[in-house]
Backbone as a ProteinNet text record, in pm:
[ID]
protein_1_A
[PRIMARY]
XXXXXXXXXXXXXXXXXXXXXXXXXXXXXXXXXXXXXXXXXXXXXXXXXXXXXXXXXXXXXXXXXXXXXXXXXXXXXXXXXXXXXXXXXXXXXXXXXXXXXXXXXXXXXXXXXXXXXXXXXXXXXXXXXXXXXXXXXXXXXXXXXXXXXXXXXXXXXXXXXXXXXXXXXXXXXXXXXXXXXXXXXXXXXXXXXXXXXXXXXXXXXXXXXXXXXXXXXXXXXXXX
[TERTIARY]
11261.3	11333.7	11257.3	11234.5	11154	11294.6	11232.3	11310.2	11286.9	11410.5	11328.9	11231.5	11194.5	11065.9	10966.4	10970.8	10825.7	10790.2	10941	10958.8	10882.5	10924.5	10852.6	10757	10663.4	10516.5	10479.2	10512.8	10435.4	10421.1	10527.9	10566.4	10445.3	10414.7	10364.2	10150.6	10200.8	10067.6	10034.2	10109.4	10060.4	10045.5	10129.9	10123.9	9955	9951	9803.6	9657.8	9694.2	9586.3	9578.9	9708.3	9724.8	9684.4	9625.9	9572.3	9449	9395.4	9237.4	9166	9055.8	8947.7	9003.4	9085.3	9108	9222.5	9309.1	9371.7	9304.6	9385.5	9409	9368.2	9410.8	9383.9	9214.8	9230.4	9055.3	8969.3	9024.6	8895.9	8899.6	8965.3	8994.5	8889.3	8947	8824.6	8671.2	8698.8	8508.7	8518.8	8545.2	8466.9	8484	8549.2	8521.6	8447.7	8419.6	8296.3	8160.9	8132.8	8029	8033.5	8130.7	8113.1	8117.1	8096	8113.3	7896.5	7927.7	7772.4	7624.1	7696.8	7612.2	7621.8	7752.2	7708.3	7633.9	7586.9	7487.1	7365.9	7311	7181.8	7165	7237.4	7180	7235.5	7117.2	7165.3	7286	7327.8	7448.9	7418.1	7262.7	7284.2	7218.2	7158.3	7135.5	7329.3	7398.6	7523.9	7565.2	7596.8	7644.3	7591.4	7452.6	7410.6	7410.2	7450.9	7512.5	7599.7	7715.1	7854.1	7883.9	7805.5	7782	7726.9	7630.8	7612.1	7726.1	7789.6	7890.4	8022.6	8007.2	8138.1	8000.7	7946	7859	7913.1	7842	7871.6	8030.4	8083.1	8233.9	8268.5	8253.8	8289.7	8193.6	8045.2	8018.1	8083.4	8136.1	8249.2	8392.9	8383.5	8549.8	8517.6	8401	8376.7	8359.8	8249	8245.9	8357.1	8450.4	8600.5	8675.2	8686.7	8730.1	8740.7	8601.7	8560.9	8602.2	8595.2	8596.3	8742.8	8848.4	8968	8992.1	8951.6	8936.4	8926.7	8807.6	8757.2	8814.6	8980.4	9059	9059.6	8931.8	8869.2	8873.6	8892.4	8916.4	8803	8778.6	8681.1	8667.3	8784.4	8785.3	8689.5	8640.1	8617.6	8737	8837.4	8961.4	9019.1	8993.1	9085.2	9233.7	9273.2	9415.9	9505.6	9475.3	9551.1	9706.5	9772.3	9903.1	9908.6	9737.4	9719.7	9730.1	9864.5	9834.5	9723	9714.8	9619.3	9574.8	9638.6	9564.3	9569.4	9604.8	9551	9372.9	9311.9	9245.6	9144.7	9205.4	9122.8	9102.6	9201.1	9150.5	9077.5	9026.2	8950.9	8769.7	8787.9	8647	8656.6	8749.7	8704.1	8660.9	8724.2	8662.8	8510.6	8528.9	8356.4	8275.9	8309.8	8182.4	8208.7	8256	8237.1	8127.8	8148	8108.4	7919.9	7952.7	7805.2	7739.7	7816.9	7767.8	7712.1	7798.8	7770.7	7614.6	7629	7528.9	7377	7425.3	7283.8	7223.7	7348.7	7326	7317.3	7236.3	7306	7123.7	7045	6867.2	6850.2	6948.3	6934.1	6905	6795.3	6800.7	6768	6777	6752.3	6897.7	6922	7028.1	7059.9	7189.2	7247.6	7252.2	7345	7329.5	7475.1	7476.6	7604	7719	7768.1	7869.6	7942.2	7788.5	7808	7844.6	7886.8	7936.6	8061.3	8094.9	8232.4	8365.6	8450.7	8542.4	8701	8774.1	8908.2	9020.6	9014.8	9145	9066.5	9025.6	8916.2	9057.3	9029	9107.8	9049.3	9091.9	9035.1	9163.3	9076.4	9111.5	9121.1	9082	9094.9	9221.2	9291.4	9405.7	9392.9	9287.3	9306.7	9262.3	9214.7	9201	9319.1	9410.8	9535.1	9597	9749.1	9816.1	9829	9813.9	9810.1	9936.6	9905.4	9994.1	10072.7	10213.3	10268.7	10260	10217.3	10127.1	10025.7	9915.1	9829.1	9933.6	10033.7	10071.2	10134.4	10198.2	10257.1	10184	10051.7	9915.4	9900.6	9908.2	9859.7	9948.6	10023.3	10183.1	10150.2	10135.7	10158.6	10039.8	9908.5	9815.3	9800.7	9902	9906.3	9982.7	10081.5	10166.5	10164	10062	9984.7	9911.1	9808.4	9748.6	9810.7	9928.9	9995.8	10043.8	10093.6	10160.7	10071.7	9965.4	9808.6	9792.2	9808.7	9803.8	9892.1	10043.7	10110.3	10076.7	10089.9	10005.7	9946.2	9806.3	9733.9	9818.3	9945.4	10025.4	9977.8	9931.3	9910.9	10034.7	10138.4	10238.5	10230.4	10166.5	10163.4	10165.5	10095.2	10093.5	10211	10270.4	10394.2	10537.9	10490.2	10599.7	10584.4	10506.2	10453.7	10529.7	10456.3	10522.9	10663.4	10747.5	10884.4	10956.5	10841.2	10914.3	10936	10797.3	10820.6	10874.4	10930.4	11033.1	11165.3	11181.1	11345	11310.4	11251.7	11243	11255.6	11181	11149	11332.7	11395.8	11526.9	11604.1	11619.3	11682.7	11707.9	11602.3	11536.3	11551.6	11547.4	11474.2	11533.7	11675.2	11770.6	11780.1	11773.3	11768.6	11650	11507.8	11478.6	11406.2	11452.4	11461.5	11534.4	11649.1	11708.2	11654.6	11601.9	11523.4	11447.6	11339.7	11242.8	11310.2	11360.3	11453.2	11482.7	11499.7	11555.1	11444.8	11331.1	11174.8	11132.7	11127.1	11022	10953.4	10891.4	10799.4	10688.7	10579.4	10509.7	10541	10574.1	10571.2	10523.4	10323.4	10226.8	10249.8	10301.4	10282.8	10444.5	10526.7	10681.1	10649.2	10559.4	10536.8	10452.3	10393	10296	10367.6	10514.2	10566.9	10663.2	10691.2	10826.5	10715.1	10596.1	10533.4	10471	10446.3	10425.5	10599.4	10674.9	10801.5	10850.9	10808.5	10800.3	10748.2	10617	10524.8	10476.9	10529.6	10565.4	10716.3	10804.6	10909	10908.3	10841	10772.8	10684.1	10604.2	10505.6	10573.8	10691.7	10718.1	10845	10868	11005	10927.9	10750.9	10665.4	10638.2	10638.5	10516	10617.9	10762.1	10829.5	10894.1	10885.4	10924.7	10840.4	10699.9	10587	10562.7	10633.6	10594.7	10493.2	10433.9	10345.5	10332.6	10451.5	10504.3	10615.4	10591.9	10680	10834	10912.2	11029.8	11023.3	10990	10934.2	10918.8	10826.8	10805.3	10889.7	10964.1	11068.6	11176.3	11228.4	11343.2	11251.6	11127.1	11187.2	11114.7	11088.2	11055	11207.2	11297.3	11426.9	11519.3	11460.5	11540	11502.3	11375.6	11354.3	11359.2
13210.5	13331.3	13404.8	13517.9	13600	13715.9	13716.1	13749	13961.6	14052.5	14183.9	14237.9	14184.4	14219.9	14185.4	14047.8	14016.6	14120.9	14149.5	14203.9	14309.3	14428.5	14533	14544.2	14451.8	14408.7	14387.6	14352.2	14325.6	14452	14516.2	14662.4	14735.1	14770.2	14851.3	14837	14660.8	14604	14674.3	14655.5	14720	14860.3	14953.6	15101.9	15152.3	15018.1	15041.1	15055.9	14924.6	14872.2	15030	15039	15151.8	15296	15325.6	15441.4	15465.4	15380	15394.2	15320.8	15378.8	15343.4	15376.2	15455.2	15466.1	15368.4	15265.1	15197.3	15092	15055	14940.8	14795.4	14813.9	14645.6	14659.1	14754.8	14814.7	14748.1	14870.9	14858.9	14690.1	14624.2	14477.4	14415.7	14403.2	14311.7	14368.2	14512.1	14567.7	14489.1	14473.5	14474.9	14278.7	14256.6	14101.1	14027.4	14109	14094	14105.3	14246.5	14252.7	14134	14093.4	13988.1	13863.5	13823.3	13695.7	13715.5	13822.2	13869.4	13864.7	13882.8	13896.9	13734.8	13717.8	13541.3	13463.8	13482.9	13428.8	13491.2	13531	13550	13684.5	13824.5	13894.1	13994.9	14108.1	14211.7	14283.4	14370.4	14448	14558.3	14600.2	14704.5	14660.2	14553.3	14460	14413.4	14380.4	14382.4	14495.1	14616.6	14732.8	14769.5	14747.4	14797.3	14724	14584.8	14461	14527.7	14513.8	14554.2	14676.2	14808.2	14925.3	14852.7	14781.5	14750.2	14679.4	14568.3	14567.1	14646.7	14770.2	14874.2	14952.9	14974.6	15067.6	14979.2	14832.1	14786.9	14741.6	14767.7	14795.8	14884.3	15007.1	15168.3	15134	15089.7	15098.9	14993	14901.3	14802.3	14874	14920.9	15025.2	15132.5	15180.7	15303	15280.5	15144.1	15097	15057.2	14964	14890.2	15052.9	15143.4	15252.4	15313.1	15312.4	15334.3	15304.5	15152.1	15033.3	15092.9	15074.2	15122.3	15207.8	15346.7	15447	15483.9	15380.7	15427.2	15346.6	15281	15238.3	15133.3	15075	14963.9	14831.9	14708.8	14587.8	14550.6	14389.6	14302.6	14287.6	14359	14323.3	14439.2	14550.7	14636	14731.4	14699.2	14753.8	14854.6	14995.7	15102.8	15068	15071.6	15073.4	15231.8	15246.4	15363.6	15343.3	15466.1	15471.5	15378.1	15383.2	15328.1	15173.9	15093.9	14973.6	14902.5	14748.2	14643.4	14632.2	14582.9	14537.3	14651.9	14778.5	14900.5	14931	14927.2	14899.8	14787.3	14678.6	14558.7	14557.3	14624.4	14686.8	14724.2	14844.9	14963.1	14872.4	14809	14687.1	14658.2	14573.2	14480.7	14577.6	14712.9	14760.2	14815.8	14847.9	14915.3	14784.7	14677.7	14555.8	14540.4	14547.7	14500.5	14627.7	14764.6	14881.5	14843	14778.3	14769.1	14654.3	14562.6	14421.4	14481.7	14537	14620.3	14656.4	14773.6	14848.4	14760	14658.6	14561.5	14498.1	14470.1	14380.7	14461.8	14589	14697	14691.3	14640.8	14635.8	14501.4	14390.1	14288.3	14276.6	14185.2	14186.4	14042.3	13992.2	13878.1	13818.9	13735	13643.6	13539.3	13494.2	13408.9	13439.6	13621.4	13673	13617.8	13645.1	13589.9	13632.2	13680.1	13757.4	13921.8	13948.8	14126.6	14183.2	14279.6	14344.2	14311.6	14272.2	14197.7	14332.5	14274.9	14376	14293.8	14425.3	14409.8	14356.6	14413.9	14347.2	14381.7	14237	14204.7	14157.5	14255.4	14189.6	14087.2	13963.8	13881	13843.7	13859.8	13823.5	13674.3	13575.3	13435	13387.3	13311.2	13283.9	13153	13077.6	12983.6	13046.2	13160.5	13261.4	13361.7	13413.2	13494.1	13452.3	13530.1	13514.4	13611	13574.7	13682.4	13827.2	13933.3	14054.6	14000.5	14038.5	14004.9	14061.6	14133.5	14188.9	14087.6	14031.5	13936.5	13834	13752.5	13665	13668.9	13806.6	13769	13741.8	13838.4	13835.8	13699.7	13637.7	13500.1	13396.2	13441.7	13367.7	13394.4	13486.8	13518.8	13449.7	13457.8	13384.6	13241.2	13161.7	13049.7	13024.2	13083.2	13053.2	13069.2	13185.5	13234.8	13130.1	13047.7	12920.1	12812.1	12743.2	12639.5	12677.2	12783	12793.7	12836.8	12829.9	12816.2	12698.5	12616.5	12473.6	12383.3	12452.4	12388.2	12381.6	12508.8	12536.8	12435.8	12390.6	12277.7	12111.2	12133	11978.6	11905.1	11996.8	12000.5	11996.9	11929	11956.2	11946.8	11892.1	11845.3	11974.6	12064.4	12172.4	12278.7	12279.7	12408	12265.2	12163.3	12061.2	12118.9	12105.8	12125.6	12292.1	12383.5	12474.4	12523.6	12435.6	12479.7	12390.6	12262.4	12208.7	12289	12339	12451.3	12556	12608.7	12745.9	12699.7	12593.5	12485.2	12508	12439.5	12399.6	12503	12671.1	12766.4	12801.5	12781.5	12903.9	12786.1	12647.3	12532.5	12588.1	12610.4	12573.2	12783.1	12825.6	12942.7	13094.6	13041.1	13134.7	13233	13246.7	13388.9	13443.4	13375	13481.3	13521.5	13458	13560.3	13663.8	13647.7	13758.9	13896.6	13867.2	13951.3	13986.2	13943.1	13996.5	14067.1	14014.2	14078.7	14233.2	14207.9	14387.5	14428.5	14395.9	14513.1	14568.2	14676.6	14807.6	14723.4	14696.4	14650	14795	14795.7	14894.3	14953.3	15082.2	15138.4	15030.8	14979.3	14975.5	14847.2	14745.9	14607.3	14559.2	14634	14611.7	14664.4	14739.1	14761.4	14668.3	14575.6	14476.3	14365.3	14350.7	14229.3	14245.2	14375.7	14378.6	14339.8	14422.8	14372.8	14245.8	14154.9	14005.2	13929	13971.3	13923.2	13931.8	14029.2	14088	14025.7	14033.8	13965.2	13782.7	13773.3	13593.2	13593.9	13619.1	13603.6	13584.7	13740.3	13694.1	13617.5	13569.5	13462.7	13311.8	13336.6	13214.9	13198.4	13275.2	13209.5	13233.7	13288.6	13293.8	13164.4	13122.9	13001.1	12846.4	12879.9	12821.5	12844.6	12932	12936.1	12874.9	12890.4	12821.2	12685.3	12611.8	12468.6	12465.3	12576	12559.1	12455.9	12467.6	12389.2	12295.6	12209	12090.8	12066.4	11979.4	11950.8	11960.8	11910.1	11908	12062.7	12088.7	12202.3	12314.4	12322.1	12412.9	12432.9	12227.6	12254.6	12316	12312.7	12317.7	12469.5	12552.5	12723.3	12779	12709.9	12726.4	12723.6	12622.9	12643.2	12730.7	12740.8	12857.8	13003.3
1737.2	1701.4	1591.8	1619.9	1525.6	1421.2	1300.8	1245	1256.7	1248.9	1250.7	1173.2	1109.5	1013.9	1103.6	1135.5	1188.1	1349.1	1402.8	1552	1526.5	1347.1	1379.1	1359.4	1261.6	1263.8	1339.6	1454.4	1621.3	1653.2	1701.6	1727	1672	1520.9	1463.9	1511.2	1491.4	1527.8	1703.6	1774.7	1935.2	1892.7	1859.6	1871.3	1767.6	1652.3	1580.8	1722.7	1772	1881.4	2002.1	2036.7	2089.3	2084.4	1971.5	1923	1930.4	1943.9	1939.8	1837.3	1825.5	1711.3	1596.5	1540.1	1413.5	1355.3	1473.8	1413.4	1249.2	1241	1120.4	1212.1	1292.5	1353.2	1432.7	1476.5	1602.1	1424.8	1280.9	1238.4	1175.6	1157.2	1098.8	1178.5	1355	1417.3	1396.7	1409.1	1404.3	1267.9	1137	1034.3	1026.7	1098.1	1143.4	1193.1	1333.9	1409.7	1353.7	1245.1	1174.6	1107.3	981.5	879.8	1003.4	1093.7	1151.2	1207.1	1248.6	1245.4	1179.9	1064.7	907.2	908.4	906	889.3	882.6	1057.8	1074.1	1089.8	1019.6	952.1	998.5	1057.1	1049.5	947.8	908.3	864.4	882.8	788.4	803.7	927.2	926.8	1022.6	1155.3	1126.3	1271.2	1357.6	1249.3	1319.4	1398.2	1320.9	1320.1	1463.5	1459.6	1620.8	1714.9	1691.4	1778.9	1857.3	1765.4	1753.5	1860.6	1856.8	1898.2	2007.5	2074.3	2206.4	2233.7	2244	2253	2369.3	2210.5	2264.6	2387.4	2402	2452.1	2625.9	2617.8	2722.4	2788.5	2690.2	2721.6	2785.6	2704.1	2803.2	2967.2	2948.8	3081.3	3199.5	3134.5	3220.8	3262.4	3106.7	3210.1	3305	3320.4	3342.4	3513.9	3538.4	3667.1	3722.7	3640.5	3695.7	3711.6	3641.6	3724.8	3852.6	3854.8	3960.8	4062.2	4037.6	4198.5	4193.8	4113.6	4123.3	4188.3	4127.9	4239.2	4357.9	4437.2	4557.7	4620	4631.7	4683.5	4793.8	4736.3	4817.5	4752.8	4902.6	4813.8	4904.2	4872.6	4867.8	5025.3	5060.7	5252.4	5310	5254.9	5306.2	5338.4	5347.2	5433.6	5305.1	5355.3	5249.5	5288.7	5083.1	5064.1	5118.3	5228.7	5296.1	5346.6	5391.5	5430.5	5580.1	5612.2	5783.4	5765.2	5849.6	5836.4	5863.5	5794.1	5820	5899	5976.7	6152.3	6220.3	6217.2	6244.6	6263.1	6111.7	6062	6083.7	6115	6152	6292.1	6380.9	6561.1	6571.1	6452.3	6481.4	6437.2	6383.3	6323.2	6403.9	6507.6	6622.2	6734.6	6759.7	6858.8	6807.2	6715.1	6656.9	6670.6	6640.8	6650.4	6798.4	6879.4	6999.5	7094.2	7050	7107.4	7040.4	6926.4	6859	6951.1	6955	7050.6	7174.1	7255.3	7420.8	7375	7275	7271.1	7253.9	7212.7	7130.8	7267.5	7328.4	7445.3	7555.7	7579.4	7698.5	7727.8	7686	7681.6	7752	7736.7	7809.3	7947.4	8072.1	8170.8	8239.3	8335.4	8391.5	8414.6	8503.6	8525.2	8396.7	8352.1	8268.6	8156.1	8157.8	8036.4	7957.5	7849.3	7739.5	7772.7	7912.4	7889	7923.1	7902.3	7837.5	7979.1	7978.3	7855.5	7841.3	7707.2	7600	7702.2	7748.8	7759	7712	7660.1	7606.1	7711.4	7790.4	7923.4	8091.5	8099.7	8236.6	8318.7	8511.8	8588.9	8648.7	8678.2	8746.8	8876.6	8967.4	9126.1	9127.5	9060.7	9078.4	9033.6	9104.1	9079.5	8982.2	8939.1	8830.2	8705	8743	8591.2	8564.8	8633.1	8657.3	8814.2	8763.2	8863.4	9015.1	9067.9	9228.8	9160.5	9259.5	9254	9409.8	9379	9466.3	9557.7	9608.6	9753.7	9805.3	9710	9699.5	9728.2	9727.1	9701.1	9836.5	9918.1	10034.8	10135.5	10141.3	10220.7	10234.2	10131.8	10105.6	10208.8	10185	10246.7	10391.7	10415	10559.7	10628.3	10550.1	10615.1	10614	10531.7	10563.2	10661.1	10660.2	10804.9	10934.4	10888.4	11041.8	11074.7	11015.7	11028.5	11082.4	10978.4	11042.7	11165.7	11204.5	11354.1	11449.6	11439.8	11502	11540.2	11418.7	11444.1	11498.5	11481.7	11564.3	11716.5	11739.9	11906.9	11936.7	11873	11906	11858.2	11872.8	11834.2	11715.2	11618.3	11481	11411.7	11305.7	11247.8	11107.3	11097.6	10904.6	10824.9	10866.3	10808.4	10783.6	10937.8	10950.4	10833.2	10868.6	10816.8	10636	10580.8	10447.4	10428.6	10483.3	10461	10463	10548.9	10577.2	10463.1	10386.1	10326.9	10197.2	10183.9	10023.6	10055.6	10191	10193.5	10159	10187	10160.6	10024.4	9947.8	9779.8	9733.1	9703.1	9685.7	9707.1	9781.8	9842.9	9724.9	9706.7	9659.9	9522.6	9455.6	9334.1	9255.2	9332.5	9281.6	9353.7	9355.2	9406.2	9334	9236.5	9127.1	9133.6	9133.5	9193.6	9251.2	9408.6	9530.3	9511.7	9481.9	9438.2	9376.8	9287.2	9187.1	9292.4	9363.5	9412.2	9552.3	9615.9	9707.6	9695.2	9566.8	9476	9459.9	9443.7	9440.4	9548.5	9527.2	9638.3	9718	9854.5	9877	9946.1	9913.2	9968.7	10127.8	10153.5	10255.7	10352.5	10341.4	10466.9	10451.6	10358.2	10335.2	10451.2	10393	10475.9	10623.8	10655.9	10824.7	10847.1	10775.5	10847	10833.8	10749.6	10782.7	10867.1	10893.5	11036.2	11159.8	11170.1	11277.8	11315.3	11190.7	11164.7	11282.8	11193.9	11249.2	11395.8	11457.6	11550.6	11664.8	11597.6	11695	11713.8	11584.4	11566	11652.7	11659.3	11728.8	11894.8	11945.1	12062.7	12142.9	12004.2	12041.1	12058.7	12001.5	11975.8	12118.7	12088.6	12241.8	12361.2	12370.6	12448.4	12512.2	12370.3	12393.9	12488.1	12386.2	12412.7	12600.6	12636.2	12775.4	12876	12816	12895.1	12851.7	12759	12704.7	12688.4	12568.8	12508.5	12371.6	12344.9	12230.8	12231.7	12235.4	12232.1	12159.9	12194.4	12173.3	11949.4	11886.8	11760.4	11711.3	11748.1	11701.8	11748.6	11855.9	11882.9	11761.6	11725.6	11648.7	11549.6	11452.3	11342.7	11327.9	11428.6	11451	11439.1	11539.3	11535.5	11408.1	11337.8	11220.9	11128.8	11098.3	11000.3	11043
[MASK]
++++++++++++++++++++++++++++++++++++++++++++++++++++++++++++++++++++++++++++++++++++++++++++++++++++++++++++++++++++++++++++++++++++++++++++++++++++++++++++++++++++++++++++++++++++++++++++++++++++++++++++++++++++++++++++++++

């Protein structure tokens, strides 16, 4: 606990420091610094111009730390602007990548690094992305077109496999069929599956009138 005397001696002491060079306390340490100076072995005016480098290299420390202040830059490179961070840090990643292209755009021969670096690559491989569901019915249809190729030839394992994942798929995943049920299907994609249907239908009670296809494979065309 400080008593008010000593409170306003603090007080008086900051507003001294506060003033500048002509305070009472500024000139105490200068004439401290000199006598701690002189001390040791130098002159009074060998101090004096100590002292004066010193303040000299002071002002040029505030003068630079201003500065850096000023030009509203931190250690990231990244200006303290109204524009967010990772705003900012996009615009670096796309500039180093446009710089990369460019470095690497002179490159030639097979088993290059990569280049050119791109932001959102489509890939057609289905263990690198997932099929477009157009891709995915195409897909469908040509497997089934296969197995019932193969049934023809008293092949079953295949149409068996497939009818088993159309069961699981309807079991499992009733919502959504649903969902997809409810999407647009393209104009030319929905006329190639009415005519798929169409023409698998006739092929099939075709084949079946001529015993092309056996007791087996009737039921399980019949059931799906």
């Amino acid at each position: 606990n400080f008593s008010k005397g000593q409170l306003a001696q603090q007080a008086q002491k900051n507003e001294d420091f506060n003033t500048g060079k002509n305070s009472e306390l500024y000139q105490s340490v200068k004439n401290g610094v000199n006598g701690i100076l002189v001390g040791n072995g130098l002159s009074k005016a060998e101090a004096t111009t100590l002292s004066k480098n010193f303040s000299d290299i002071k002002k040029e420390l505030n003068a630079k730390l201003g500065n850096l202040n000023n030009n509203n830059n931190n250690n990231n490179g990244l200006e303290n602007s109204t524009e967010p961070i990772y705003t900012q840090v996009a615009k670096k990643v796309k500039a180093k990548i446009d710089q990369l292209n460019q470095a690497a755009s002179g490159f030639g021969g097979v088993n290059q690094a990569g280049f050119p670096l791109k932001r959102h690559d489509k890939v057609d491989d289905l263990s690198k992305a997932g099929l477009s569901r157009n891709q995915e019915l195409a897909q469908k249809i040509d497997k089934l077109n296969q197995a019932v190729l193969e049934a023809k030839a008293h092949h079953f394992a295949n149409l068996d496999q497939m009818i088993d994942k159309l069961k699981d798929s309807t079991k499992k995943n009733v919502m959504n069929l649903y969902v997809e049920s409810a999407k647009k299907v393209p104009t030319s994609l929905s006329a190639k599956l009415d005519n798929y249907a169409i023409n698998s239908h006739t092929r099939i009670n075709s084949n079946v009138k001529n015993g092309a296809i056996n007791e087996k494979a009737t039921g399980m065309l019949t059931q799906k």
